[in-house]
C-alpha positions as CSV (number, residue, x, y, z in Angstrom):
1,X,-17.5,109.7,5.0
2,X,-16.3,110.0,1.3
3,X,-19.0,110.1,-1.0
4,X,-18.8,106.5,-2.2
5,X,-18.8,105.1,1.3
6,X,-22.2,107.4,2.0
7,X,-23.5,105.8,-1.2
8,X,-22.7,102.5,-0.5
9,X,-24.3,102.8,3.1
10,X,-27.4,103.8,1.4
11,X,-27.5,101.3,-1.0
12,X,-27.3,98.4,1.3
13,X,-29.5,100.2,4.0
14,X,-32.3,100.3,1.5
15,X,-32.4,96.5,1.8
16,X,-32.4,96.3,5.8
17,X,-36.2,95.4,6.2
18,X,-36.8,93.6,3.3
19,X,-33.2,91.6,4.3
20,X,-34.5,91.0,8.0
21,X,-37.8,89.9,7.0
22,X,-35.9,87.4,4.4
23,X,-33.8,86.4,7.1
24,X,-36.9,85.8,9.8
25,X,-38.9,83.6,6.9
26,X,-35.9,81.2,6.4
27,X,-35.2,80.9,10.0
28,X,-38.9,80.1,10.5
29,X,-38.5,77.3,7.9
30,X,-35.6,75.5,8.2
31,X,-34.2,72.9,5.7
32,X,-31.5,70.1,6.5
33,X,-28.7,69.8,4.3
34,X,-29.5,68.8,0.7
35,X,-33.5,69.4,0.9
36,X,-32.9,73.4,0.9
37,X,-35.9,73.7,-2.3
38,X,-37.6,76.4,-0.3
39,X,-35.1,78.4,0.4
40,X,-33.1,77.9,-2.4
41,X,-36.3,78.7,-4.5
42,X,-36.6,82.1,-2.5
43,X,-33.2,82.9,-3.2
44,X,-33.5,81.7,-7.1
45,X,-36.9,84.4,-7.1
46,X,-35.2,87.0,-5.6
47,X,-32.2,86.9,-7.8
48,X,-34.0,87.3,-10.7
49,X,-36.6,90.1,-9.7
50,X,-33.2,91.8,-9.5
51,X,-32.5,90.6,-13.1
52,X,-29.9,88.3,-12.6
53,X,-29.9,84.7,-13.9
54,X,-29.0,82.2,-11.4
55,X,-28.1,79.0,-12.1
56,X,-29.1,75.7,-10.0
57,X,-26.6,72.9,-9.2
58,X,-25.9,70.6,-6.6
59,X,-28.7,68.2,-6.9
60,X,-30.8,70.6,-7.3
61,X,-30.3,73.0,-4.1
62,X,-27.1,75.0,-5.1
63,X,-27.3,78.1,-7.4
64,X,-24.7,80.0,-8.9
65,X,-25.2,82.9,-9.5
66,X,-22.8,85.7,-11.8
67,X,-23.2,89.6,-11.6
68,X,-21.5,90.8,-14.7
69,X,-20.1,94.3,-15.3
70,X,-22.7,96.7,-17.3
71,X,-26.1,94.9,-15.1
72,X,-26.0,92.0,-18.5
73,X,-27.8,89.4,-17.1
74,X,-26.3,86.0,-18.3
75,X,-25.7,82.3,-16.9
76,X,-22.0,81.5,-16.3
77,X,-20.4,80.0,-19.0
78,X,-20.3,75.6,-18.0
79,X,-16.4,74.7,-17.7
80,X,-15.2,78.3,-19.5
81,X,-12.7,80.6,-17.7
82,X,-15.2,83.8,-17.1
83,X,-12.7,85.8,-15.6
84,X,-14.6,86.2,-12.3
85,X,-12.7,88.5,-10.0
86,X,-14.2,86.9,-7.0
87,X,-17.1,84.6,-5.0
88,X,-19.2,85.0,-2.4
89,X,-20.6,82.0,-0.9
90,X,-23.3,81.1,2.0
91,X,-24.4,77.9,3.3
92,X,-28.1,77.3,3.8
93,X,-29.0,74.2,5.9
94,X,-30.2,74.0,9.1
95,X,-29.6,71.7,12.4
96,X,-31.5,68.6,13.2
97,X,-32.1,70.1,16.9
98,X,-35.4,72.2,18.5
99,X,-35.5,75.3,18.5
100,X,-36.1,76.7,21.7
101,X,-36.5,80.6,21.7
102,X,-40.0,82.1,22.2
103,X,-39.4,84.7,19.3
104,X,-42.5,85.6,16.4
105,X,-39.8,84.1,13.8
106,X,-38.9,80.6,15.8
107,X,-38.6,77.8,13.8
108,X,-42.2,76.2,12.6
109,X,-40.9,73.1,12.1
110,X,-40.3,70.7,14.7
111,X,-37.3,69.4,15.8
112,X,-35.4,71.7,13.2
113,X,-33.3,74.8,13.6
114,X,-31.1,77.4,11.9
115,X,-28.7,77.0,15.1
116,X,-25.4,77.8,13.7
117,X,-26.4,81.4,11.5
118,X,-26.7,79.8,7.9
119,X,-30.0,82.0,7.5
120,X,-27.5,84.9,8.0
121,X,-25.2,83.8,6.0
122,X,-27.7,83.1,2.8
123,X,-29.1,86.6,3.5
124,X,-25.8,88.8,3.5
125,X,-24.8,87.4,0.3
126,X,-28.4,87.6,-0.8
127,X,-28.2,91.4,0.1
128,X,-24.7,91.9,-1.6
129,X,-26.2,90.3,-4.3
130,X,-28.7,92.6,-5.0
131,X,-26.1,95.7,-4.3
132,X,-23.8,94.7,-6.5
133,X,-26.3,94.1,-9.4
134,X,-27.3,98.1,-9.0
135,X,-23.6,98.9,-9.2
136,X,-23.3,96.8,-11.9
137,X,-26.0,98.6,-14.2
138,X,-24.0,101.9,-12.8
139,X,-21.0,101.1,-13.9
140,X,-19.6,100.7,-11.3
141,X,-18.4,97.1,-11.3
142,X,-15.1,96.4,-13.4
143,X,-15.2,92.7,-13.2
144,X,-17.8,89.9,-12.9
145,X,-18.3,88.7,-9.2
146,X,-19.9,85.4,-8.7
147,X,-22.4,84.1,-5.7
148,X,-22.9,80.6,-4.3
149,X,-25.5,79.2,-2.4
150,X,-24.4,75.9,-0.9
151,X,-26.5,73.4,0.3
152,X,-25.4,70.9,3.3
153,X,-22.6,72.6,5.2
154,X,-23.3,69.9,8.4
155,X,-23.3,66.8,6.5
156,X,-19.7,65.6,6.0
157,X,-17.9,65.6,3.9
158,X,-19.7,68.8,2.8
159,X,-22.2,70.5,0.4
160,X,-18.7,72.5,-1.0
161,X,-17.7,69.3,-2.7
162,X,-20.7,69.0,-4.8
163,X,-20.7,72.5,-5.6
164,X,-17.2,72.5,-6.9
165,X,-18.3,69.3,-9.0
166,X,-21.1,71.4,-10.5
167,X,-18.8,73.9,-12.1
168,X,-18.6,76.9,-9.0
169,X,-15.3,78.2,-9.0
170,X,-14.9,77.7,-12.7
171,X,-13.2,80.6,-13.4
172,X,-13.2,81.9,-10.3
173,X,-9.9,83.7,-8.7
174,X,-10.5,84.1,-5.1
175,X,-13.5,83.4,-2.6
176,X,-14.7,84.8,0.5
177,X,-17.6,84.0,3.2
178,X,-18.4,85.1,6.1
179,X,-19.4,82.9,9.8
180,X,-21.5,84.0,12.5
181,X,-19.5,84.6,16.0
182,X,-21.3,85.1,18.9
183,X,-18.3,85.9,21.1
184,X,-17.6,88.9,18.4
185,X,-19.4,91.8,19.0
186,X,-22.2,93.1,16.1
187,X,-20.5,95.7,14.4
188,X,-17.0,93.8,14.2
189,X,-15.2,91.1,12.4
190,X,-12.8,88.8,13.6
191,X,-9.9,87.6,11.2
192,X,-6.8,85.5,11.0
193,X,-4.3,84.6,8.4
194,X,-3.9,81.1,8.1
195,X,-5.9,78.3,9.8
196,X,-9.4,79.5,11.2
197,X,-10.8,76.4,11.7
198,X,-10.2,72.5,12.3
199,X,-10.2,69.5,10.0
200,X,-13.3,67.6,11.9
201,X,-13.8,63.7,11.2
202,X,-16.2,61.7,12.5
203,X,-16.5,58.0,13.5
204,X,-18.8,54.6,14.8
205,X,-17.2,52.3,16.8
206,X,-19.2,49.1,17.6
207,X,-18.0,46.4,19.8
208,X,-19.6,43.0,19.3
209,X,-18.6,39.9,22.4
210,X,-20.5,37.1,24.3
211,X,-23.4,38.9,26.8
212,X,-24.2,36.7,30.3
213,X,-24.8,37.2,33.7
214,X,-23.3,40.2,35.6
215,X,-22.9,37.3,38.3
216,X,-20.7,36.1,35.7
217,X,-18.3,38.5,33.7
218,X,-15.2,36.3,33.2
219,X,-17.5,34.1,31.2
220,X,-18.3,36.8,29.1
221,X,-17.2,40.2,26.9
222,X,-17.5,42.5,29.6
223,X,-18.8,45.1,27.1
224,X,-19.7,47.8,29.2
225,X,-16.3,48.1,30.7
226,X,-14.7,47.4,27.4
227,X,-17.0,50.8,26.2
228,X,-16.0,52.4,28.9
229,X,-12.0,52.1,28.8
230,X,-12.6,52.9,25.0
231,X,-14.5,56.0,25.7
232,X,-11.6,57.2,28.7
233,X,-8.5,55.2,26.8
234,X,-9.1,56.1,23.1
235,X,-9.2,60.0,23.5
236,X,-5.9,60.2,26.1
237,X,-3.7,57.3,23.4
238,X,-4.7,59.8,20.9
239,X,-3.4,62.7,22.4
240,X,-0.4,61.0,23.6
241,X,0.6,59.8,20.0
242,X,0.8,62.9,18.1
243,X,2.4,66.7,18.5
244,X,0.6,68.3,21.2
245,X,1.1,71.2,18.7
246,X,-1.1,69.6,16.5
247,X,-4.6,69.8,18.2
248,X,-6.0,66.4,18.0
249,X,-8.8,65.8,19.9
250,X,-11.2,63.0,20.1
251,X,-14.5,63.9,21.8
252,X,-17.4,61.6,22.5
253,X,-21.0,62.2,21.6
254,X,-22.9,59.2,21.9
255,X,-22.4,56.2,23.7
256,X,-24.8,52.8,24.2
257,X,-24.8,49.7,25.7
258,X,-26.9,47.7,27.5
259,X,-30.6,47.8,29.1
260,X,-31.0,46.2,32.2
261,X,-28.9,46.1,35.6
262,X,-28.3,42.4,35.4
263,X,-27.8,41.7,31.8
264,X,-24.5,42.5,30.5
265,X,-24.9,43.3,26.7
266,X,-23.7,42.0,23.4
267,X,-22.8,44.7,22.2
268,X,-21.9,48.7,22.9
269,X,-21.8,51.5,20.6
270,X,-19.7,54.7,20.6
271,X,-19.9,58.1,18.0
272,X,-17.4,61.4,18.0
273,X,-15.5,63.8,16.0
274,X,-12.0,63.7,15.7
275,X,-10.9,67.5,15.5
276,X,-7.4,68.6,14.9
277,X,-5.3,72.1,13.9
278,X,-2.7,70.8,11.6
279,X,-3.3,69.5,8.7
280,X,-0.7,66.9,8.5
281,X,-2.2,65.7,11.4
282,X,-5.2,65.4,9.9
283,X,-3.7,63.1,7.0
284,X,-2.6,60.7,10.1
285,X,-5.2,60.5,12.4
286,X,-7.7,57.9,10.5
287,X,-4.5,54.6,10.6
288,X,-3.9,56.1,14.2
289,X,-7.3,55.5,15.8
290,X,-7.9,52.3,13.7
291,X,-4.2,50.8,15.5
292,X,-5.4,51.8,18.4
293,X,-9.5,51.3,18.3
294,X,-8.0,47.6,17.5
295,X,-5.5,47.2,20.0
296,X,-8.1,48.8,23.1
297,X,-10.7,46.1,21.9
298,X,-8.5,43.2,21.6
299,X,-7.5,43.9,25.4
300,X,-10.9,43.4,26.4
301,X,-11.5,40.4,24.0
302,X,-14.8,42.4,22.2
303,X,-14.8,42.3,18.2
304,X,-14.9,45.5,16.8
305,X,-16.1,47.4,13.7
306,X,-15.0,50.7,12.8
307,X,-16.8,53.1,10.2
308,X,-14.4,56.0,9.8
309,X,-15.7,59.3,8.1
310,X,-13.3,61.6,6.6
311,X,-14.5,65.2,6.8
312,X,-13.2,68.3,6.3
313,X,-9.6,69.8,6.3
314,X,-9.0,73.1,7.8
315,X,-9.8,76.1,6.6
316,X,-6.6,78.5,5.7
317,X,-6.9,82.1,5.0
318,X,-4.9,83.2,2.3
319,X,-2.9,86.3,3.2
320,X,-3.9,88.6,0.2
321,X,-7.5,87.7,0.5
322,X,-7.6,88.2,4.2
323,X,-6.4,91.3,3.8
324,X,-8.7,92.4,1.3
325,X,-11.4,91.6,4.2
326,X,-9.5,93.8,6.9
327,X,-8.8,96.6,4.8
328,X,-12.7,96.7,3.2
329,X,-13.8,96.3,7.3
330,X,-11.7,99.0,7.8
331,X,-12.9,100.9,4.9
332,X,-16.4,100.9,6.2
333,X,-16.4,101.0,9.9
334,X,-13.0,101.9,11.0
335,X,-9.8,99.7,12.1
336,X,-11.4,99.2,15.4
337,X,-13.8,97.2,13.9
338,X,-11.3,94.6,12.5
339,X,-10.4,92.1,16.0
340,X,-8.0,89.3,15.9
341,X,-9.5,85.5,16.1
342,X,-8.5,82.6,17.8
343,X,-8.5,79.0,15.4
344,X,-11.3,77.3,16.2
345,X,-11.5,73.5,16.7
346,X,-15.2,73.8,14.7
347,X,-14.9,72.6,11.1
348,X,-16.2,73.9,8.2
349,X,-16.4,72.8,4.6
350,X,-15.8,76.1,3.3
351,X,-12.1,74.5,3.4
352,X,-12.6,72.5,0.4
353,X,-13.0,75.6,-1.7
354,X,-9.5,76.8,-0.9
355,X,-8.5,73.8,-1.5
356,X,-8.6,75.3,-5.1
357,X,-8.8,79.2,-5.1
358,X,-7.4,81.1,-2.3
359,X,-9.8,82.8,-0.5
360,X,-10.8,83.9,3.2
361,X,-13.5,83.1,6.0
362,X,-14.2,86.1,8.7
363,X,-16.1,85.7,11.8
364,X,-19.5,87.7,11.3
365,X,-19.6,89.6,15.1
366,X,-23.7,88.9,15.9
367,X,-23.4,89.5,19.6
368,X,-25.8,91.8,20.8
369,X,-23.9,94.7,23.4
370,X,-26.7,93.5,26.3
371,X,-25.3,90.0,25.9
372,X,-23.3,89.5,28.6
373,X,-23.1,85.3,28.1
374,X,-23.0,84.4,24.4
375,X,-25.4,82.1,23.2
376,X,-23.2,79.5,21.5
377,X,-23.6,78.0,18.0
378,X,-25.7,74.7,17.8
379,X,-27.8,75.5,20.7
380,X,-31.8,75.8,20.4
381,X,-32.0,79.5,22.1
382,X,-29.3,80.8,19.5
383,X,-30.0,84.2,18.1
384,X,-27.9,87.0,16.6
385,X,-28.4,90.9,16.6
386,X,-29.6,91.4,13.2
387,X,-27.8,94.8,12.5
388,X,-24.9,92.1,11.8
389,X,-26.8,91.4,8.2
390,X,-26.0,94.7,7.5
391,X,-22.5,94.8,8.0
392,X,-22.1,92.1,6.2
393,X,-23.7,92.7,3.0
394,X,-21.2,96.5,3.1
395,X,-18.1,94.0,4.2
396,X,-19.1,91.7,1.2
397,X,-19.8,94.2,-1.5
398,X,-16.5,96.4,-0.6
399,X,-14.5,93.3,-0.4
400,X,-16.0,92.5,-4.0
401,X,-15.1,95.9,-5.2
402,X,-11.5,96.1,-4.1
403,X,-11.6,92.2,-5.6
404,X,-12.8,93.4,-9.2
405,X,-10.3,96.5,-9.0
């Protein structure tokens, strides 16, 4: 290793406990999207033990946070162009689900999980954080580099929006955050140039008709059939009126109707997420399913109301920033360690950012090498290798150094 690299390593290996013990205390207390005060609080503390001077935002869960060259400690100057070579942003919130592992760090609260690796997340840029304030009172940062902490990745439209309304990429010339993958192995990084992930809608369909008699259904709305051919008819008209190319895809989550044998209902309920890969697509799909949510109810005589949500776009990795991940990945643990990824059909409001800066997402590998079956993201028993905070805080902080030039 060159000297620098063997430094670096050092650096970010003197935080490993204290990171993983972080890391264990958040997952033990998760917070859903916009009531992240404790662990946006321990984040704020830590930040400023380190001398730095975090800023919140975001009602009040969000900080930004700038790491200026020379270890200055300063607030980022509200609607000013700082100059800030780059930003590194986590996500915080947790899942409304149980956790289900029988670990010393499960969650203590009940019914609420960090399921999808947002713990990790707030950590590694927590730890690059704190490495690249020591560099900075080294000299060894050119440029400022600026961190976000975002509340309320899984509500949609997204905590991202809120944090771009508070001022976050003012200034700011390119961004970067990293994703938990448990199908990539710890140690490695899957990338891709261009879209990662999937716009993801969601929607409520409710169907309202006359109930009766199951002796009887020609006197009534037949509204368990009619929720039935909307749950089977709605997803295949979908896919058969757009560019197969495109990805759209309508899956159910939740469907009701109904609560005895012999009673056919009033009304039925229905709740999904429209997913899809391209993002003109994307621009079609909510006058698509309302044509068509209209025209499957009207067939079945039922009345229907439909709340579509808009969501996220896709997220698109600029080419020059993606590269800057690969070749710091590279840098650090060789070009083995760099894999190619598949887009995924998960979305991720990470998108909205680059809807303004360019910038690049990379899968974080946190599959243990005994893990023969990954557990997947938004399961109670998920869990990740923790060596993967590690690696992340080096990927971070090189990346961030390569930014800054």
């Amino acid at each position: 290793m060159e000297p620098a690299a063997v430094d670096l390593a050092a650096r970010a290996g003197a935080y490993r406990d204290e990171l993983i013990a972080f890391r264990r205390d958040v997952h033990a207390h998760p917070e859903l999207g916009r009531a992240e005060f404790r662990t946006s609080g321990l984040v704020k503390a830590r930040l400023e033990r380190a001398g730095l001077a975090p800023r919140t935002i975001a009602g009040g869960t969000g900080l930004v946070c700038d790491i200026l060259p020379g270890g200055a400690a300063s607030a980022p100057a509200e609607g000013a162009d700082a100059g800030i070579a780059i930003a590194l942003r986590a996500d915080m919130d947790a899942l409304p689900i149980a956790d289900t592992k029988n670990v010393p760090y499960r969650s203590t609260v009940e019914g609420r999980a960090h399921a999808c690796g947002h713990d990790v997340h707030t950590t590694v840029v927590l730890g690059a954080g704190l490495v690249l304030a020591e560099l900075a009172r080294a000299g060894r940062l050119a440029r400022p580099v600026r961190l976000l902490f975002q509340p309320a990745e899984e509500i949609m439209p997204g905590g991202a929006l809120d944090m771009v309304a508070g001022g976050a990429l003012d200034g700011v010339e390119r961004i970067i955050a990293v994703h938990c993958d448990p199908r990539v192995e710890v140690g490695r990084i899957g990338l891709r140039t261009g879209p990662i992930t999937s716009a993801c809608d969601r929607l409520q369909v409710r169907l309202d008709g006359s109930g009766g008699h199951t002796a009887r259904p020609h006197l009534t709305t037949d509204m368990v059939t009619a929720v039935a051919r909307m749950a089977a008819d709605l997803p295949f008209a979908l896919a058969r009126r757009v560019d197969p190319r495109a990805g759209l895809s309508l899956v159910w989550g939740r469907i009701a109707s109904g609560s005895a044998a012999n009673v056919i209902p009033q009304t039925g309920e229905l709740e999904g997420t429209v997913r899809c890969l391209h993002l003109s697509a994307w621009r079609e799909a909510p006058d698509l399913v309302h044509e068509l949510v209209d025209h499957i109810a009207a067939t079945h005589g039922a009345k229907v109301q439909l709340t579509y949500h808009r969501g996220v776009p896709p997220v698109v990795n600029e080419a020059t920033v993606t590269q800057l991940l690969h070749d710091a990945m590279a840098d650090r643990f060789g070009p083995h360690a760099v894999e190619d990824t598949e887009q995924s059909l998960g979305g991720e409001d990470f998108s909205w950012y680059l809807e303004r800066v360019p910038g690049a997402l990379a899968r974080l590998g946190v599959r243990g090498p005994t893990e023969s079956v990954p557990r997947d993201l938004h399961r109670g028993d998920f869990d990740v290798d923790e060596r993967a905070i590690g690696i992340g805080v080096e990927l971070m902080v090189s990346t961030a150094l390569l930014a800054a030039g």
